[in-house]
C-alpha positions in Angstrom: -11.5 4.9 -11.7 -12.2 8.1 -13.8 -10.0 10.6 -13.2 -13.2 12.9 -12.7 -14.4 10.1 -9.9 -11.0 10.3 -8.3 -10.9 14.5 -8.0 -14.4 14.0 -7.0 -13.5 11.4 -4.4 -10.1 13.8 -2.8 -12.3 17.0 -2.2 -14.7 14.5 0.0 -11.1 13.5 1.4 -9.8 17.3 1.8 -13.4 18.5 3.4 -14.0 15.8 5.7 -10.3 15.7 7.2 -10.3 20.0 7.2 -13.8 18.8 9.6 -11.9 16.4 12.0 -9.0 18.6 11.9 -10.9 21.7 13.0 -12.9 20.3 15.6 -10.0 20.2 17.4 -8.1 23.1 16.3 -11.4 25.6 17.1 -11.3 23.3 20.6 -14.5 21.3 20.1 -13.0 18.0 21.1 -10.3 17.6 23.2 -7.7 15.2 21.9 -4.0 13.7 23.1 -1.2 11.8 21.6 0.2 9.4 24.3 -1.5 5.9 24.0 -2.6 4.1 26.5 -0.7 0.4 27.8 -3.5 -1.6 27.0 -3.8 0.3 23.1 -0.5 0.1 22.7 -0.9 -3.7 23.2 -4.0 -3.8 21.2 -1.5 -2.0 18.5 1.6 -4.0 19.0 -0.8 -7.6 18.8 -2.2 -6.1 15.6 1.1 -5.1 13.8 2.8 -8.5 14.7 -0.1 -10.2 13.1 0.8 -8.1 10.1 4.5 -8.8 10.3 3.8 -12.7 10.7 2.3 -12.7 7.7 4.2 -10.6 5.1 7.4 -12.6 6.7 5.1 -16.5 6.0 4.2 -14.3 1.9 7.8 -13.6 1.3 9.1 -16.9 3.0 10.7 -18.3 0.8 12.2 -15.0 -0.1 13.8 -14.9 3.4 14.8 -18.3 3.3 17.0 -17.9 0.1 18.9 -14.7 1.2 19.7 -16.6 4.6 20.9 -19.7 3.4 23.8 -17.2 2.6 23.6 -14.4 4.9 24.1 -14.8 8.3 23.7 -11.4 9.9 19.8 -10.7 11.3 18.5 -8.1 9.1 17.4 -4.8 11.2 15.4 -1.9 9.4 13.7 1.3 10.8 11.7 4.2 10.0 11.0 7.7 11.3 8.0 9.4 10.8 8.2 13.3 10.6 5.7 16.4 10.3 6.3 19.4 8.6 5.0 22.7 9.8 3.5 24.4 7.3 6.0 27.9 6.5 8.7 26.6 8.2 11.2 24.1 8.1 11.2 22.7 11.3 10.2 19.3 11.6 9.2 16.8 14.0 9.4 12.8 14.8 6.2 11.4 15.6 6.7 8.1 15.9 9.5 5.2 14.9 9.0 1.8 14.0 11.8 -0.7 13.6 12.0 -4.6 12.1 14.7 -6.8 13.5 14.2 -10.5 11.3 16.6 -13.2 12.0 17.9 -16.3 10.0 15.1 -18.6 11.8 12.5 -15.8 10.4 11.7 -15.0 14.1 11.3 -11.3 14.7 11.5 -8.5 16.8 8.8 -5.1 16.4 9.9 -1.7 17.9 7.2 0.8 18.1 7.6 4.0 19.6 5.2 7.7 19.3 5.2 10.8 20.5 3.9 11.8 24.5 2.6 14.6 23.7 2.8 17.5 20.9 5.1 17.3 18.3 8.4 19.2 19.4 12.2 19.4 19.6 12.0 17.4 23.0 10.0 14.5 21.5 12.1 14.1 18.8 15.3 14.0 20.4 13.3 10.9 23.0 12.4 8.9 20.6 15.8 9.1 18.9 17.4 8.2 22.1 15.3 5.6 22.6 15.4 4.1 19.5 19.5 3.9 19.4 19.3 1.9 23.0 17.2 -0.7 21.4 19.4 -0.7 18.3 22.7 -0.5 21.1 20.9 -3.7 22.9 21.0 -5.9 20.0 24.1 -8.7 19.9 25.4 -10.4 17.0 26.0 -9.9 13.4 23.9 -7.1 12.1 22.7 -5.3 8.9 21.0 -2.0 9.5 19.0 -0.8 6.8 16.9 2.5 6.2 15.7 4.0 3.0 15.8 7.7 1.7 17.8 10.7 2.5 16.0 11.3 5.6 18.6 13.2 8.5 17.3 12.1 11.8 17.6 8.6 10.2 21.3 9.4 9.0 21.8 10.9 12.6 20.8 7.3 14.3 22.7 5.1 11.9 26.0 6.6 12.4 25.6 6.2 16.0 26.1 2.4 15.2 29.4 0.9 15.3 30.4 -2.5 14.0 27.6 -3.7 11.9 27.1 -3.5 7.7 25.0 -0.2 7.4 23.0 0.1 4.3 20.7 2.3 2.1 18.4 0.4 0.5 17.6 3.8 -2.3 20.4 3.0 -4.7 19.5 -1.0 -3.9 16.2 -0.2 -5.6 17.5 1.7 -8.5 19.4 -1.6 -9.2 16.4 -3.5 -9.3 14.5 -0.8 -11.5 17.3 -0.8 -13.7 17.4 -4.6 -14.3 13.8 -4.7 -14.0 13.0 -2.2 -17.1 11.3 0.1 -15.1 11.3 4.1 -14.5 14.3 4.8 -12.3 12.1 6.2 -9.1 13.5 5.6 -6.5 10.2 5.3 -4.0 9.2 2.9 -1.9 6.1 2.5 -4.2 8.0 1.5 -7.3 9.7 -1.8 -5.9 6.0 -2.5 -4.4 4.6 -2.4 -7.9 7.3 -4.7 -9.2 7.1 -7.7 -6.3 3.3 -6.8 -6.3 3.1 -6.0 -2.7 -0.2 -4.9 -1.5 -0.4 -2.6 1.6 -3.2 -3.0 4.5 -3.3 0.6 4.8 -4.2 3.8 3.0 -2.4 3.9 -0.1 -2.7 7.8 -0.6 -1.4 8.9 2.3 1.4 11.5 2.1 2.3 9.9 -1.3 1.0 9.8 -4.9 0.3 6.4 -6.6 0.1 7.1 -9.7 -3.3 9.4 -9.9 -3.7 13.1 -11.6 -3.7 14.4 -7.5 -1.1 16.7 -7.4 1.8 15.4 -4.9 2.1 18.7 -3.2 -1.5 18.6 -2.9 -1.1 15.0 -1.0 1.9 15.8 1.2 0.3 19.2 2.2 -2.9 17.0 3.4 0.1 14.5 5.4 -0.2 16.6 8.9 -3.7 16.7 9.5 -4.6 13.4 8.7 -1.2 11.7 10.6 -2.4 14.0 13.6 -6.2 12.8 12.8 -4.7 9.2 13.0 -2.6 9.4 16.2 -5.4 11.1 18.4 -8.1 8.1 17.1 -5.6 5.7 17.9 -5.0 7.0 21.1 -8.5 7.3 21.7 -8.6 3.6 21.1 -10.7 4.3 18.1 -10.3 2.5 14.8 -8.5 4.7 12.0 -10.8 6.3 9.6 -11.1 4.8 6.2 -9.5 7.2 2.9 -12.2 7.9 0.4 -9.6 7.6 -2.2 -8.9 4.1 -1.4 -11.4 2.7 1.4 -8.2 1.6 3.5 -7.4 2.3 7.2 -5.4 5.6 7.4 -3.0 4.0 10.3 0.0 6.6 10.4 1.9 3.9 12.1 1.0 1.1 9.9 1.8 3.1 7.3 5.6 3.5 9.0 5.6 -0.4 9.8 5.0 -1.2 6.0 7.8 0.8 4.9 9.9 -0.3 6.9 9.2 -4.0 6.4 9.6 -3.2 2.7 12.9 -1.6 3.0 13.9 -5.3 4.2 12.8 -6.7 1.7 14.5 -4.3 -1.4 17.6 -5.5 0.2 16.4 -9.4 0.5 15.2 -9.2 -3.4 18.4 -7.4 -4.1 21.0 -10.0 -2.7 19.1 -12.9 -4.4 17.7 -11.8 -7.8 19.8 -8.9 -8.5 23.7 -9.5 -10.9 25.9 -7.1 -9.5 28.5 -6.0 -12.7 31.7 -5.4 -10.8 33.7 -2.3 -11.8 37.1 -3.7 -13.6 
């Protein structure tokens, strides 16, 4: 795409979210973040449908690593907003990936009640480490990033391998020739892994929009998303990219990639041991 198409294409994308956005911030639509039982079923059927796939893509993937690993692999994700002139930020929602040496799995998914706040993050952080607490067995527990509420839940666990998958990646970008970034994004472009959802959200992928200017768009359109959703409405679809912009789906796929930079890792990646 032009870059003239694509600059074209985010100030539809800018306009039309400032238009959601302010419908509800001028109180023209009334709007709420818990979701209903029968959405969140709806939601949950949907994601495991996502999840039973990407595990049957990467199959064999799995299937190597845990011919030598044992331990059921267990990776989460928070999901934070910003507000804008501050520093305070807030959980929104948590999703966690628990895949065992049969390939069966386990999906946690958890969102805010109401508003953003202080309150909400500390419950879903709470409820998050009781699930984690409940599991049994052998366990590796991997996140992704420098993020602190994340840092704050994994040191609350005791007696399993813990592990960052960030440095992982720069191994496999390093043996991989590629730029050392350590994103998400750059281990998707090297197993070729294709995301459901919107591929622009809070994130650059390698256009001429400037990243500020994505991540300063993030809290709108994550607050856009969770109020559809809990609606029971479908997402709305990026102009950038024509894909579904699913704040949770967007938290699911990283989080089922983070699993899988530490699969690739253990089985493609030669480990040169310090003398």
């Amino acid at each position: 795409m032009e870059t003239s198409d694509m600059q074209a294409l985010w100030k539809e994308e800018q306009a039309e979210v400032k238009r959601l956005y302010d419908l509800v911030k001028n109180g023209q639509e009334t709007v709420r973040y818990k979701i209903a039982p029968d959405v969140m079923l709806v939601l949950k059927e949907k994601y495991v449908a996502i999840i039973e796939d990407l595990i049957q893509r990467y199959k064999a993937e799995f299937e190597t690593y845990f011919t030598e690993n044992d331990a059921t692999l267990v990776a989460f994700d928070t999901e934070e907003l910003t507000t804008w002139g501050t520093s305070s930020s807030y959980t929104i929602c948590i999703v966690a990936i628990q895949i065992k040496p049969g390939l069966d799995f386990d999906l946690y998914f958890d969102s805010i009640k109401r508003p953003p706040c202080d309150e909400e993050t500390k419950n879903l952080d709470d409820r998050l480490t009781r699930w984690l607490h409940g599991k049994t067995g052998a366990m590796c527990l991997l996140t992704h990033g420098s993020n602190q509420k994340e840092n704050q839940i994994t040191a609350k666990m005791h007696g399993c391998e813990k592990l960052n998958t960030e440095k992982l990646l720069l191994d496999i970008l390093k043996q991989e020739n590629q730029p050392l970034k350590p994103n998400i994004h750059a281990f998707e472009q090297v197993i070729g892994f294709e995301r459901r959802g919107c591929i622009f959200i809070k994130h650059s992928r390698e256009t001429d929009i400037p990243r500020k200017s994505l991540a300063k768009l993030f809290p709108s359109q994550a607050r856009i998303s969770m109020w559809r959703i809990s609606a029971g409405k479908e997402p709305r679809t990026c102009k950038l990219c024509n894909k579904p912009q699913d704040v949770y789906l967007y938290c699911l796929e990283d989080t089922f990639v983070t699993i899988l930079i530490h699969v690739y890792h253990r089985t493609h990646v030669k480990v040169t041991k310090e003398p």
